[in-house]
C-alpha positions in Angstrom: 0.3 8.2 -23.0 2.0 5.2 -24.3 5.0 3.3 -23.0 7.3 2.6 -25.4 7.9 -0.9 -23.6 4.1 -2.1 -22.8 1.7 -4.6 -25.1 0.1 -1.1 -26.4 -3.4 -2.2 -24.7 -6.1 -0.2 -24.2 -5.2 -0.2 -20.3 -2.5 1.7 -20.8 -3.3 5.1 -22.7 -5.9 7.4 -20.4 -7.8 9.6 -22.3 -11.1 12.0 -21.2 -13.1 10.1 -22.6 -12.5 6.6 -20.7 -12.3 9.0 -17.7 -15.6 10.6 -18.3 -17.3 7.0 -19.2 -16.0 5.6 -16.1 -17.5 8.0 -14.2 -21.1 8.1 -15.7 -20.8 4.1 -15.8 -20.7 3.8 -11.8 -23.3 6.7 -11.5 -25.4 4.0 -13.7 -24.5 1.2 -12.1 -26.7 2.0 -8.4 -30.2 1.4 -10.1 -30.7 -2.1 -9.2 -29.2 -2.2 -5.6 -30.9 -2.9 -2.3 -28.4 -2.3 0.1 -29.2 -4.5 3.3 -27.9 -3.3 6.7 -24.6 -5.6 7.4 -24.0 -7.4 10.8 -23.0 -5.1 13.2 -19.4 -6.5 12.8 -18.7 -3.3 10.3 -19.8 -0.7 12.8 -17.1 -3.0 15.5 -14.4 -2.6 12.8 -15.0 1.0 11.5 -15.0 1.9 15.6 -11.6 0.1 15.4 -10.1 1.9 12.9 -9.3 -1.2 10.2 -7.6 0.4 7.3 -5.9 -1.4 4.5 -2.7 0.1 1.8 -2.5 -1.7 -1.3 0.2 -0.9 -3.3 -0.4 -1.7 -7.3 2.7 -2.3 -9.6 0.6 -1.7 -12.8 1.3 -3.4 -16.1 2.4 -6.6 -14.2 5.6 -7.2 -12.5 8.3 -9.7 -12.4 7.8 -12.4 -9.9 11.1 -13.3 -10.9 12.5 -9.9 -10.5 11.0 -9.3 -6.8 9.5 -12.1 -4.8 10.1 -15.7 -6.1 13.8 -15.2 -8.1 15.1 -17.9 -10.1 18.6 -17.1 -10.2 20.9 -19.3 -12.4 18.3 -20.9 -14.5 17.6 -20.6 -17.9 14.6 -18.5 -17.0 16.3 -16.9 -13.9 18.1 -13.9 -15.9 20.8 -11.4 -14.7 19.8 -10.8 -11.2 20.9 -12.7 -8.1 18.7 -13.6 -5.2 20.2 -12.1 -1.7 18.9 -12.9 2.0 16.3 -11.6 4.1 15.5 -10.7 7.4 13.9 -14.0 7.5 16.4 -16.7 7.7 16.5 -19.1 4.4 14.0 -16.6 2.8 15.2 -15.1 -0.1 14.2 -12.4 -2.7 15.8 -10.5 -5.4 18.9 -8.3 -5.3 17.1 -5.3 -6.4 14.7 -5.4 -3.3 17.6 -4.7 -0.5 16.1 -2.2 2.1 13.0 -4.4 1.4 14.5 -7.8 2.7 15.7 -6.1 5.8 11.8 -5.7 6.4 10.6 -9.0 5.5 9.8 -10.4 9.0 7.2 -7.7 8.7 5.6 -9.1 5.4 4.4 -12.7 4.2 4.8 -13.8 0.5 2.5 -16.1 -1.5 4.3 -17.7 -4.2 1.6 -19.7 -5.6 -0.9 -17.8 -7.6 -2.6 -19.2 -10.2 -4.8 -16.6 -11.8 -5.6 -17.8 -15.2 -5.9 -14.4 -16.5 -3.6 -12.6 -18.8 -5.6 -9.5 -20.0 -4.4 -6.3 -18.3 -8.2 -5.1 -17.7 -9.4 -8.8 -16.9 -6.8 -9.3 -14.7 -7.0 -6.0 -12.8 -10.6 -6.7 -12.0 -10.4 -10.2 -10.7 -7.6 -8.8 -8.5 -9.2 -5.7 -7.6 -12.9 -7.6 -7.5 -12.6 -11.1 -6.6 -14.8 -12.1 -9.5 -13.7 -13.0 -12.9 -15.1 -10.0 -15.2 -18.2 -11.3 -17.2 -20.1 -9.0 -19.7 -23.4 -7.3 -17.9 -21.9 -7.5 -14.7 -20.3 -5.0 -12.2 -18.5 -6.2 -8.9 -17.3 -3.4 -5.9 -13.2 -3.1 -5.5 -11.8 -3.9 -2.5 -11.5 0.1 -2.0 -15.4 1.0 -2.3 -16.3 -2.5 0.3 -13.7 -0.5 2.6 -15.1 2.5 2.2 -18.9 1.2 2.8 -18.4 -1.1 5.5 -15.4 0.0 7.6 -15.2 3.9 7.3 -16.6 5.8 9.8 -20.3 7.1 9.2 -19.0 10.5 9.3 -15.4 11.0 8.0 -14.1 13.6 7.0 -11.7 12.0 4.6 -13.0 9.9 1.4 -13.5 6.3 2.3 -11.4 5.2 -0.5 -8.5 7.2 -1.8 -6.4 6.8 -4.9 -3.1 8.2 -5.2 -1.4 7.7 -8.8 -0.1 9.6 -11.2 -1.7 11.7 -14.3 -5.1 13.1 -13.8 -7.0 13.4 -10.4 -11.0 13.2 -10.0 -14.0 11.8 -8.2 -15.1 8.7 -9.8 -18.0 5.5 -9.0 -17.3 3.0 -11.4 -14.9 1.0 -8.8 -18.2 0.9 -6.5 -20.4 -0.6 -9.0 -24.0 -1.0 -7.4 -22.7 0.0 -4.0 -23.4 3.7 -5.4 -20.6 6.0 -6.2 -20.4 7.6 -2.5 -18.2 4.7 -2.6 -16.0 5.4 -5.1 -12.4 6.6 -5.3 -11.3 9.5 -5.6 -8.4 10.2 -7.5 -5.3 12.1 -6.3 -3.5 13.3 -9.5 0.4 13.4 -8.9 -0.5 13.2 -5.7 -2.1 16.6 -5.3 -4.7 17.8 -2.8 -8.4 17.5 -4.3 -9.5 20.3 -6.7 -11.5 23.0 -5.4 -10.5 22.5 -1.4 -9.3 25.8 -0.9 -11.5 28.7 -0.5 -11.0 31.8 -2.9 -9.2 34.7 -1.1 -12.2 37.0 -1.8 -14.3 34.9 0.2 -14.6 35.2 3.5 -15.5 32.5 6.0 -18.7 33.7 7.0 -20.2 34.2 3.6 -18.7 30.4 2.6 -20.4 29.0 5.7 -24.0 31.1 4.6 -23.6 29.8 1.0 -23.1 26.3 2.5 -26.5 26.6 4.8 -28.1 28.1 1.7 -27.2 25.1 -0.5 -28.6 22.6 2.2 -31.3 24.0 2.4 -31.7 23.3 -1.4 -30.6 20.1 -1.3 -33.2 19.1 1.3 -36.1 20.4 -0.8 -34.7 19.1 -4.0 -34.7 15.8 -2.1 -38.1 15.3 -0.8 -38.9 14.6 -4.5 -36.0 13.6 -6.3 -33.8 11.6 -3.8 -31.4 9.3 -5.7 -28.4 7.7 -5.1 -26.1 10.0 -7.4 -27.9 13.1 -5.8 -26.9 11.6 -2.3 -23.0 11.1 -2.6 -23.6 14.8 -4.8 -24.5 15.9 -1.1 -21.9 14.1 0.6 -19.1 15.3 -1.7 -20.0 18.9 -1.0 -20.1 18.0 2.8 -17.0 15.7 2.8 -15.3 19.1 0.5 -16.0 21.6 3.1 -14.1 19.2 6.0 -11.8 18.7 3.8 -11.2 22.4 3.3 -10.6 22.4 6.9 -7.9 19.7 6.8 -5.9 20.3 3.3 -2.6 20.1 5.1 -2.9 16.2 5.2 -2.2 16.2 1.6 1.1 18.3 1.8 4.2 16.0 2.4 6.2 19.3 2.2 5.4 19.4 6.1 6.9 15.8 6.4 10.8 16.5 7.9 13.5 16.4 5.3 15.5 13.4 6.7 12.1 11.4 5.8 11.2 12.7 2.5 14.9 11.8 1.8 14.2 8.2 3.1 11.1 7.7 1.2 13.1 9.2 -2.6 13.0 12.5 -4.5 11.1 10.8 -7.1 7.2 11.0 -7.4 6.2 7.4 -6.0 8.5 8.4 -2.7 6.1 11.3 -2.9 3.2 9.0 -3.2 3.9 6.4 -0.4 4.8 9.5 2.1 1.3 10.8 1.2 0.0 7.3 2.0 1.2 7.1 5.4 0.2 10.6 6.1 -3.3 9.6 4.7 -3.5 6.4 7.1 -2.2 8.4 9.8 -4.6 11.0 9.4 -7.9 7.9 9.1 -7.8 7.3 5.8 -9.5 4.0 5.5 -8.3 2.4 1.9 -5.1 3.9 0.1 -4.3 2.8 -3.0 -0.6 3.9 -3.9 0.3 3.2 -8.1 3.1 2.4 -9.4 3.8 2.3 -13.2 4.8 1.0 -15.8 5.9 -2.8 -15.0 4.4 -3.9 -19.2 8.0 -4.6 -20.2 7.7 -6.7 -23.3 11.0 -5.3 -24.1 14.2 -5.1 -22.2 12.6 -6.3 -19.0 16.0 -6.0 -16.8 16.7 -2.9 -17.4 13.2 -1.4 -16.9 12.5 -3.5 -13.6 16.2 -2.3 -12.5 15.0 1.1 -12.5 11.3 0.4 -11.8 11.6 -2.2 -8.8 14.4 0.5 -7.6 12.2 3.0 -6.8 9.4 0.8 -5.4 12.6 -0.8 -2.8 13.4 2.6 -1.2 9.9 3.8 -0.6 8.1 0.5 -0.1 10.7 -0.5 2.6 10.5 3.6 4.2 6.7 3.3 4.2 6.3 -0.7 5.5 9.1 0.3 8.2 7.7 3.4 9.4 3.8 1.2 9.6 5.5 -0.8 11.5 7.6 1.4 14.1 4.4 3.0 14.7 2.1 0.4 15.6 -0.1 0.9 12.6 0.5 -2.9 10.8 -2.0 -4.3 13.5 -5.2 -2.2 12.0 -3.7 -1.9 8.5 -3.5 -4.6 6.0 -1.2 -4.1 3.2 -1.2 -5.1 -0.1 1.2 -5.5 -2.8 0.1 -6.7 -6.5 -0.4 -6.6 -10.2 -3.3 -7.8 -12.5 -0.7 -10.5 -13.4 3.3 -11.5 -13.2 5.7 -12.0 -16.2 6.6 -15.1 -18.4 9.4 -17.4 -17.0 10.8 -17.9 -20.7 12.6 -14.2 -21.7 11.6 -13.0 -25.4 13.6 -12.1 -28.4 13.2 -8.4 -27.0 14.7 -9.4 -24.0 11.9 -8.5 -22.4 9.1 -10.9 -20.5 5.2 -11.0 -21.7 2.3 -11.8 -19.1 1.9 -14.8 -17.3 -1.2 -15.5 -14.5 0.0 -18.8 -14.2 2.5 -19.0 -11.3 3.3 -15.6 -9.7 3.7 -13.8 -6.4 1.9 -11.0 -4.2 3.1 -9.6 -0.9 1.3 -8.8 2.0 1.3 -8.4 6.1 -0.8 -6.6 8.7 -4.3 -6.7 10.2 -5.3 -10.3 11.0 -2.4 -11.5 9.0 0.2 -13.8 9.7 4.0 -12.0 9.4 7.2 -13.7 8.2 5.4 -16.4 6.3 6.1 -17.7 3.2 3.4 -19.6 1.6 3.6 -21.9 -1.8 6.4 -22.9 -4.4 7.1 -22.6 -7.6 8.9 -25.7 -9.5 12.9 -24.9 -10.7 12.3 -22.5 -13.2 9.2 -20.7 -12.3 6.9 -22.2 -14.7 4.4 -23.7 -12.8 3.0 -24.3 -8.6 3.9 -27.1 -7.3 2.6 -26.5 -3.7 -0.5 -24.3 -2.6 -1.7 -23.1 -5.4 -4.6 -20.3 -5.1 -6.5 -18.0 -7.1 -7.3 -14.3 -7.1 -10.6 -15.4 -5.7 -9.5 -17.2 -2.5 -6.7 -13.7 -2.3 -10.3 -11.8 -2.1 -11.4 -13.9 1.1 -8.5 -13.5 2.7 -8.2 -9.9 2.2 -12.0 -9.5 3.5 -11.4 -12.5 6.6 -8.3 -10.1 7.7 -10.1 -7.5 8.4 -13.2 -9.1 9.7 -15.3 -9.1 7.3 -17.0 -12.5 6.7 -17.0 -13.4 3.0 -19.2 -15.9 3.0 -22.5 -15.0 5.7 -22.0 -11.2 4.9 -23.9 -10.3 1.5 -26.0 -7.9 -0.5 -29.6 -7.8 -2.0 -29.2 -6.9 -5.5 -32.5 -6.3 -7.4 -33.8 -8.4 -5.0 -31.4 -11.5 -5.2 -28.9 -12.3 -2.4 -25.4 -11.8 -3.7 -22.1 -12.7 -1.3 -19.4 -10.5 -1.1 -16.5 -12.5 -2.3 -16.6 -15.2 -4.6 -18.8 -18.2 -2.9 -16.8 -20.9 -4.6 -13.2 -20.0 -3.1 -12.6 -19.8 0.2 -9.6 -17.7 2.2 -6.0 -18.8 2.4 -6.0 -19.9 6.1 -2.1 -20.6 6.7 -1.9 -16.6 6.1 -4.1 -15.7 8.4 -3.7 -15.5 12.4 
C-alpha cells in the first residue's frame, strides 16, 4: 500500500511476492557458511539475559522534528524546542512525555550516513555494512538471536512486531541460516497456527509431535541441512509457544496501562514489546510508519511523532522503573533523517548527512548528549560518525567484541561489524 505522502519507492508497497522472495533469499543464503564456535563471552551474556528494543521510525524521520530542533531558523519550521529532564538539553515540542524521560536516554546528533536510499539506508543501519551487490550481512536481530539467546528458548530469538502481514522469514540472517531470522508479528498478533484445534486433544497433539520427530531424525541422517534444521526448530519453538500464547495478548495488560501506552495500534505494539522483553524475548523490533513525508511534513510528523511520544515515553519509563534498562539496550532509528531546506510541498526529502538516533541501556552511558549540528542543521560540526561505528557500539554494549569476534565464511574469516569503524566510546560506560 502506498502512502500518499512517501517518494513512492519500492520500500514502501509490500506485496507476496517480495515477501515470498525474501524468504526463499535467506533460505539461500546458508550455503556458504561455516559457523565457528564464538568465545564463550555469548554463552556469559545469553546466561545474563542481554536483550536489546530497537524501535524503527520507517521512511525516515525529522531530526528536526524530534531530537536536534532548529527552532527559529530558516530551516527550523513551525515547531518550538521545549526542555528536558536534562538540564540545557532540549528537543522538540511534540516529544513532551518523552523529555520528562530523557535522563534515561542519550542522543547522538552527529550522524553522517552518506546514504539516502530507503533500502540502502535501512541495511547499513540494520547491518553495519554498506549494501554491495553479491553480498548478504546478518541484522542486528539475527546476531542477537545467534549469539545471546538462550540455547533453548522458547520464544524466537528475534521478534518483529509491525504492522500488515505477519510470517517467519531468514533473509535478515543472511548466512547465519534462517533459525535466525525474524519472525514477523502482523498487527501485532500471536504467531499463526499456535493454538491447537478444539478437536484435538492433548494427548493425540503430543503423539503426533513424537511421531514427527521421529521422522525428522530419520529424514536427517541423510539430508541434514540448514533450512531442514530451523524447519525442526520452528515446529519445536511452535509447540512451546503453544504453551505460552498469553505473552502475546496485551488484553491481560491492566486498563490504566493500555491507556498510558495509546488506543492506537503502535501503543498496542510497544505494550506487546515490553511484555515480549519481560517474558525473555531477546531482540524486539517495534515499527513505526510512515515518517516519508515529501509532502506536508508538519502536519504528518504532528500526528506521527505524537503517537510515538505517548508510547515511546510509557514503554522507556516502565523499562526503567523495572530495572530492565541495565540488560536492555534500546534503540531508536531510521534508514535516514529529513532535509534541513523544506520543499515546495512543504514537506522535507531525505537527508543521511547530519541526523540524530536515540538510545540508552545495557553498557550505555544515560543522559548524554553526543555531537552538534551547525545553526541550521545542515551539516556536523562536532563528532561526526557513521552507521558503521553506530554498529560497534551497539555490538560493544552488549558485549560483544566487534572486532576479535568473527565468522568463517566459505572458508574466509569475516568480522562481525565493519573492521574499518570502530565504536563511539563517549556513549559507552
Amino acid at each position: 500500500m502506498w502512502c500518499p505522502y512517501s517518494c513512492r519507492s519500492a520500500e514502501h508497497a509490500i506485496s507476496r511476492r517480495s515477501f515470498l522472495g525474501g524468504v526463499s533469499a535467506g533460505l539461500g543464503a546458508v550455503s556458504g557458511f561455516a559457523g565457528r564456535p564464538m568465545t564463550s563471552l555469548a554463552g556469559e551474556l545469553g546466561r545474563q539475559g542481554s536483550q536489546v528494543l530497537m524501535v524503527f521510525l520507517h521512511g525516515g524521520s525529522s531530526q528536526l522534528e524530534t531530537w536536534d530542533p532548529k527552532p527559529g531558523t530558516a530551516t527550523g519550521g513551525p515547531f518550538r524546542s521545549i526542555e528536558t529532564s536534562i538540564p540545557g538539553v532540549r528537543i522538540s515540542e511534540l516529544l513532551p512525555k518523552t523529555a520528562q524521560q530523557m535522563h534515561h536516554l542519550s542522543l547522538l546528533r552527529s550522524l553522517n550516513t552518506a546514504e539516502d536510499d530507503h533500502g540502502k539506508g535501512s541495511y547499513l543501519m540494520h547491518t553495519g555494512r554498506r549494501q554491495a551487490p553479491g553480498q548478504e550481512h546478518p541484522h542486528l536481530g539475527s546476531l542477537a538471536a545467534r549469539f545471546l539467546a538462550p540455547e533453548r528458548d522458547p520464544l524466537p530469538g528475534y521478534i518483529h512486531v509491525t504492522a500488515g502481514g505477519g510470517g517467519l522469514s531468514g533473509k535478515d540472517a543472511a548466512f547465519l541460516g534462517p533459525k535466525y531470522g525474524a519472525l514477523t508479528l502482523g498487527d501485532g498478533k500471536p504467531p499463526a497456527n499456535t493454538e491447537r484445534p478444539g478437536s484435538v486433544e492433548e494427548a493425540e497433539d503430543l503423539a503426533r509431535h513424537q511421531l514427527r520427530m521421529q521422522l525428522d531424525h530419520r529424514f536427517d541422517l541423510r539430508r541434514r541441512t540448514a533450512e531442514t534444521e530451523a524447519y525442526t526448530t520452528s515446529y519445536e519453538q511452535a509447540l512451546q509457544l503453544m504453551e505460552r500464547r498469553e505473552v502475546f495478548d496485551v488484553s491481560k495488560e491492566p486498563a490504566r496501562d493500555q491507556e498510558r501506552y495509546g488506543s492506537h495500534d503502535f501503543g498496542r505494539h510497544c505494550l506487546l514489546g515490553r511484555r515480549l522483553l519481560e517474558a525473555g524475548a531477546t531482540f524486539v523490533k517495534v515499527s513505526h510508519s510512515n515518517y516519508d513525508t515529501h509532502n506536508e511534513n508538519f502536519d504528518f510528523h504532528l500526528e506521527q511523532v505524537g503517537e510515538f511520544d505517548v508510547s515511546f515515553a510509557a514503554l522507556l519509563s516502565d523499562l526503567a522503573d523495572r530495572g530492565m534498562l541495565d540488560r536492555t539496550l534500546v534503540v531508536v532509528m531510521s534508514e535516514f533523517g529529513r532535509t534541513p531546506r523544506i520543499n515546495q510541498y512543504y514537506g522535507r526529502d531525505h537527508w543521511s548527512t547530519a541526523w540524530s538516533v536515540a538510545l540508552t541501556g545495557a553498557g550505555l552511558k544515560r543522559g548524554v548528549v553526543r555531537g552538534e549540528t551547525n545553526a541550521d542543521g545542515t551539516e556536523v560540526v562536532d563528532g561526526q560518525a557513521t552507521g558503521q561505528d553506530l554498529f560497534h557500539t551497539y555490538l560493544r554494549a552488549v558485549g560483544i567484541d566487534p572486532v576479535v569476534d568473527e565468522f568463517a565464511v566459505n572458508g574466509r574469516d569475516f568480522q562481525i561489524a565493519d573492521p574499518a569503524s570502530f565504536a563511539i566510546e563517549d556513549l559507552l560506560a
